[in-house]
C-alpha positions, 0 to 999 in steps of 0.5 A: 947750108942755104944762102938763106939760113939767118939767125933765129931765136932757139925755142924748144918744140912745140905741139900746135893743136889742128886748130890753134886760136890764131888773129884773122890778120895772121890767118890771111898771111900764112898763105903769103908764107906758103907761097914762099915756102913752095918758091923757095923749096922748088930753088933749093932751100931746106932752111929759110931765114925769117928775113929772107921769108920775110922778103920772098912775103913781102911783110916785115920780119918781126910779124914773120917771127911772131906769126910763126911762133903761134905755130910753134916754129921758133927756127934754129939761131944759125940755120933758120926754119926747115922750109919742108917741115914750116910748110907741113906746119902751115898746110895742117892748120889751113887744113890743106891735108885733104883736098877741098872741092870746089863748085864754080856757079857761074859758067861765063867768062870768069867762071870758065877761067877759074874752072881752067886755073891749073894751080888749083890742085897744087895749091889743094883745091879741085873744081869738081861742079860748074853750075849756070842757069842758061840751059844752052849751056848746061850739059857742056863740059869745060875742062872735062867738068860737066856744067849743071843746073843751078835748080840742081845744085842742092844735087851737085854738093851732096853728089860731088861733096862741095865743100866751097862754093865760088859766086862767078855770076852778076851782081843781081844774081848773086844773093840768089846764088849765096841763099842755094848754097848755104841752103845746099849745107855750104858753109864757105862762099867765095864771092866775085859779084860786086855786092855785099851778101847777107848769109848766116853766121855761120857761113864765111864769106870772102869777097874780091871785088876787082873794081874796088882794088883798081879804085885804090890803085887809082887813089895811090896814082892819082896822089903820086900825079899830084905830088908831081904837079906840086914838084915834089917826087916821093913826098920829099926832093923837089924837083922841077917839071918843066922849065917854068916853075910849077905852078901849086894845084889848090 
């Protein structure tokens, strides 16, 4: 038995439908639970406590049992969750079962990265179109992918079924780059720009804004620097900082 089976509640099984109704903060945590299955597969495991998923997700091991639970895992009390089965479970309802392909618009330094990301395909994903607008540019290949014209991508969705589309361009450029797509019957975008995108409601959009998480970052840095300027480590064991006494920041 794994050093990682627990003590979980025993459930009789239960049929989950393809699409189960599940809460917007369960469906972003599922990846965060796969991750840790295809960690823990790859180590060894076949079962897997929901305190030791819990730990390999970093969340708390109350929302993995209750997450799961709208799957219709439970787990066996003295053995845990089977990783392989929990893993089939979640792949189905992220529709992992097929593979998505994936057009990357935006073929500069960001875009060439994400074209040569070798864990998409494990992860069921394969950049299938690069598409930019500089025509020194188009009919190159990067990572054997022929980079196509923006003014073609209508072409390149229907000819290599795009089902997600990824915005790697500047921000002015991005709105232009979200209206093609969706007018390309892309109903998924993934976007990079640093803008907010106006598309219909019927298409979801997933922003990341890497300056926004290092400016949160910041924000976390910038009041553990002050609780040591006011003396205090952690918000709680005053210590001194120096060999005269600290002066309060106001």
């Amino acid at each position: 038995m794994s050093q990682f089976a627990g003590r979980d509640a025993v459930a009789p099984a239960v049929m989950v439908p393809d699409f189960p109704d599940l809460p917007e903060a369960t469906v972003s945590r599922l990846p965060e639970y796969l991750r840790a299955l295809h960690q823990l597969a790859q180590l060894g495991h076949d079962t897997v406590s929901s305190e030791a998923l819990a730990t390999a997700a970093g969340v708390k091991s109350a929302k993995v049992r209750k997450d799961l639970s709208q799957l219709g895992s439970y787990g066996t009390r003295g053995v845990g969750y089977d990783v392989d089965r929990l893993v089939q479970q979640i792949e189905q309802v992220l529709g992992l079962s097929q593979r998505r392909n994936v057009a990357v618009i935006g073929a500069g330094n960001l875009g060439h990265a994400l074209a040569g990301y070798a864990g998409f395909p494990s992860r069921g994903f394969r950049i299938s179109a690069l598409v930019d607008v500089e025509p020194a540019r188009v009919g190159e290949r990067l990572y054997g992918i022929p980079i196509t014209h923006l003014d073609d991508l209508a072409a390149t969705v229907a000819a290599e079924k795009i089902a997600i589309g990824v915005i790697a361009t500047p921000a002015g450029a991005a709105q232009q780059v979200a209206d093609r797509l969706v007018g390309a019957g892309v109903k998924c975008i993934l976007n990079f720009a640093p803008c907010v995108l106006s598309v219909p409601t019927d298409v979801d959009v997933r922003s990341v804004d890497l300056a926004i998480e290092l400016q949160i970052l910041s924000f976390h840095e910038h009041r553990r620097t002050r609780s040591a300027l006011d003396g205090v480590t952690d918000g709680a064991v005053p210590h001194p900082v120096s060999h005269t006494p600290a002066r309060k920041v106001v």
